[in-house]
Residue, then its C-alpha position, 0 to 999 in steps of 0.5 A: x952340364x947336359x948327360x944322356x940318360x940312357x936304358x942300363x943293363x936290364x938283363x936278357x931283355x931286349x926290345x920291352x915297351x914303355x910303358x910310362x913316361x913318369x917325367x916331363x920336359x922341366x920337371x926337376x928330379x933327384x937321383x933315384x927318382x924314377x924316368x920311366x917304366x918298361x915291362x916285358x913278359x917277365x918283369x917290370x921295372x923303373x929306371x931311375x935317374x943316375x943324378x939329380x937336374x932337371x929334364x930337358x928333352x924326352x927322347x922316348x914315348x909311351x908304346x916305344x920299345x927299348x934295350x939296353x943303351x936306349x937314349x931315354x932322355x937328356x938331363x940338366x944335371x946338377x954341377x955337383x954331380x960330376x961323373x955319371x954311372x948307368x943306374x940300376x932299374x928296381x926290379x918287380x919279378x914274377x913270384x911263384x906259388x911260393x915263389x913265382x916264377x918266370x912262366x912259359x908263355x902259352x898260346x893265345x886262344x884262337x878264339x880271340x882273333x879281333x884285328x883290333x886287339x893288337x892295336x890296344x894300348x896295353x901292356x904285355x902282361x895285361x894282353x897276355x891276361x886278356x887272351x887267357x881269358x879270351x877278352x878282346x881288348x878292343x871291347x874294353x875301355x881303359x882307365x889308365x894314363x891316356x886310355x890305357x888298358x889295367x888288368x883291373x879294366x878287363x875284370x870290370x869287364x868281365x865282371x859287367x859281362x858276367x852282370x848283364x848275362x842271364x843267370x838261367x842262361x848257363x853260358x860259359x863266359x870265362x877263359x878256357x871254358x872256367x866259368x868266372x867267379x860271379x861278383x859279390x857286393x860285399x858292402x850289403x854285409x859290412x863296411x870293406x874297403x878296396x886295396x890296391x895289390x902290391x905290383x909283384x902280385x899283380x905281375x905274378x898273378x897271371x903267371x901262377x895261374x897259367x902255370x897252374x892251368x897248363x901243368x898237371x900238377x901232383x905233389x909227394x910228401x916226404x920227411x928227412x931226418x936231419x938231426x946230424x946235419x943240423x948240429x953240423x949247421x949250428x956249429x957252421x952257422x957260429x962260426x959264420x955269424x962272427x964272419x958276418x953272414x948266417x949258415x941255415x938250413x936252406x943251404x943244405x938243402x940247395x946242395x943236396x938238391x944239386x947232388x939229387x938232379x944229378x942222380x935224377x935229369x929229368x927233375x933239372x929239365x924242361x919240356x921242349x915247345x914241341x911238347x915230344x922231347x924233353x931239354x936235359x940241362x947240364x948246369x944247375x941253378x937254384x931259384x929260392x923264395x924270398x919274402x919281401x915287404x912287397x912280396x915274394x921274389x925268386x933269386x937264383x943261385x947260379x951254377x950252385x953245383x960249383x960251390x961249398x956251403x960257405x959259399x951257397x951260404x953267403x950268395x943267399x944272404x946277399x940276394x936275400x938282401x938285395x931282393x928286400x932291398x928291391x935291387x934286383x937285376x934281372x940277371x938274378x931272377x933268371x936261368x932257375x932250372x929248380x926252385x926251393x920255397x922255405x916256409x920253415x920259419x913260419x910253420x906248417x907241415x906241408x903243401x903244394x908249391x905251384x911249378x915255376x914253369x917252364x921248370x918241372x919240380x919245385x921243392x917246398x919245406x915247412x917247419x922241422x919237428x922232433x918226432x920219436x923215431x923207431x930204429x929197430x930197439x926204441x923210439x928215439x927223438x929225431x929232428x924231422x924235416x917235412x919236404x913237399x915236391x910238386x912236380x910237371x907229370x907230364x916230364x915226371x911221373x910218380x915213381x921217379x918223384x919218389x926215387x928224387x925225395x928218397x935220394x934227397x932224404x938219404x943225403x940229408x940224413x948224413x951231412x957227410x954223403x953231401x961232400x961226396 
């Protein structure tokens, strides 16, 4: 039986380029196995065969842009697989500093302006990484499939430029005007051994670092005492484990974040493209950091202002999950208007989480702590829970970062202020 294979649901993505075509006419695959890949400015993803058989026509080539229901390819499916459901691409998101995030595109610097540039065989990401840092990619020569252009050409290249330039010359070759990091033969001090990024980072690179070149980033620290709060979560957290799914900390925290973006707009908005006016938004999702054997990922946590703790609870382990799983759509990684990366289970006790653009504020928490408190007769042990807001100055300025933390910390410090 010959099927049509055709691009399944990808998201809000539409018109993305392949990138790769991973098969050819009588290559035989199993299902699962992937066809090709597509990449756009936010992820990229493999699209899997629904069955097993083997490849009879190819209907899609490298540079092509497809959307959802893009005819792919035809397949000479196994008898045995009778109906076909559309697969599920493997999503690779964007991270963020602790999470990583879908980034605002910036403006390509006008100092790249090569006709050439638009004809290169590259893909989006890498074009984008070029352009911040203004390399043309009609000068660069491509090491992968049919000449096309990685992101590990333009850093040779810039890397060969930054070699031949004089070193007395003092001129800036880097993008932005940054001087680049000279190259350091490692080799001369001890054996090394070159190892190749997971994709993720790869694709999240480039978008942490235009977040942190373009937002003018400052952090607040603050503590809450959450020793009420966690003796309500344990009992919580044991009924739940005999229900299957687990009550942690984090889902506290994303609903008392839901309740402080409701006191304070300006930290759930985002700075309108023309840089004048802010977007207030009148929903409230709630992007979290997941750790993955291939990196971080950012699940959302759709309309989160709608939900109980059970159920925030239970949307968590199920994205957690699929995240680790590499089975997220790109529906699930989309439409944060605040992130929270957790590093409490690991440790710590404060950092800078960089913005997840085009978000103004991301929330990070390290591990909690029994301090003595003073209240006013004696010191008495609390649990303490450090929280580290970084913030997009341009919408929030300091005094309101701290009014945000205040208010997060009041709820946090009476479980019973957060079903109000």
């Amino acid at each position: 039986m010959t099927i049509e294979v055709n691009v399944p649901d990808i998201g809000d993505f539409s018109d993305v380029p392949v990138v790769t075509v991973l098969v050819s006419v009588g290559d035989v695959v199993a299902a699962e196995d992937p066809l090709i890949e597509v990449e756009s400015d936010k992820a990229t993803m493999e699209v899997p065969s629904p069955a097993a058989g083997k490849v009879v026509e190819i209907k899609v080539a490298e540079g092509d842009a497809v959307s959802e229901g893009s005819l792919i390819l035809l397949l000479e499916a196994d008898a045995a697989e009778g109906a076909i459901e559309a697969p599920t691409p493997a999503a690779a998101p964007e991270a963020s500093a602790a999470t990583a995030p879908v980034a605002q595109a910036a403006p390509a610097p006008t100092a790249v302006t090569d006709a050439g540039f638009g004809k290169a065989h590259a893909s989006p990401s890498v074009r984008a990484f070029a352009r911040q840092l203004e390399v043309d990619l009609a000068t660069v020569n491509g090491s992968g499939r049919k000449g096309r252009i990685l992101r590990e050409d333009i850093t040779a290249h810039l890397k060969a430029a930054t070699k031949a330039a004089p070193a007395s010359a003092g001129a800036v070759s880097g993008g932005m005007g940054i001087p680049p990091i000279p190259a350091v033969d490692f080799s001369k001090f001890g054996p090394v051994e070159d190892v190749e990024m997971p994709r993720i980072k790869k694709i999240s690179g480039p978008a942490l670092h235009r977040s942190w070149l373009n937002i003018p980033h400052v952090t607040h620290n603050e503590e809450a005492d959450i020793t009420d709060l966690d003796g309500y979560r344990r009992e919580l957290d044991g009924v739940a484990k005999q229900e299957g799914y687990r009550v942690t900390l984090l889902s506290f925290v994303v609903k008392a974040s839901v309740s402080a973006l409701k006191q304070h707009w300006e930290v759930n908005s985002s700075i309108h493209p023309d840089g004048d006016k802010l977007i207030k938004k009148d929903f409230y999702n709630i992007g979290f950091a997941a750790d993955t054997p291939n990196g971080l990922m950012v699940p959302v946590i759709k309309d989160a202002d709608r939900k109980g703790i059970v159920e925030i609870s239970k949307d968590l382990m199920e994205l957690s999950a699929k995240a680790r799983d590499g089975k997220l759509k790109g529906d699930d990684m989309s439409g944060a208007t605040f992130t929270i990366s957790s590093l409490g289970g690991i440790g710590g006790t404060s950092f800078t989480p960089i913005v997840n653009a085009p978000e103004v504020a991301i929330l990070g928490l390290t591990r909690s702590k029994m301090a003595p408190v003073w209240n006013g007769e004696e010191f008495v042990p609390r649990l303490m829970q450090p929280l580290s807001l970084s913030y997009d100055h341009r919408a929030i300025d300091g005094a309101l970062a701290a009014r945000f933390c205040a208010t997060l910390k009041h709820l946090m410090g009476d479980v019973r202020r957060l079903m109000l």
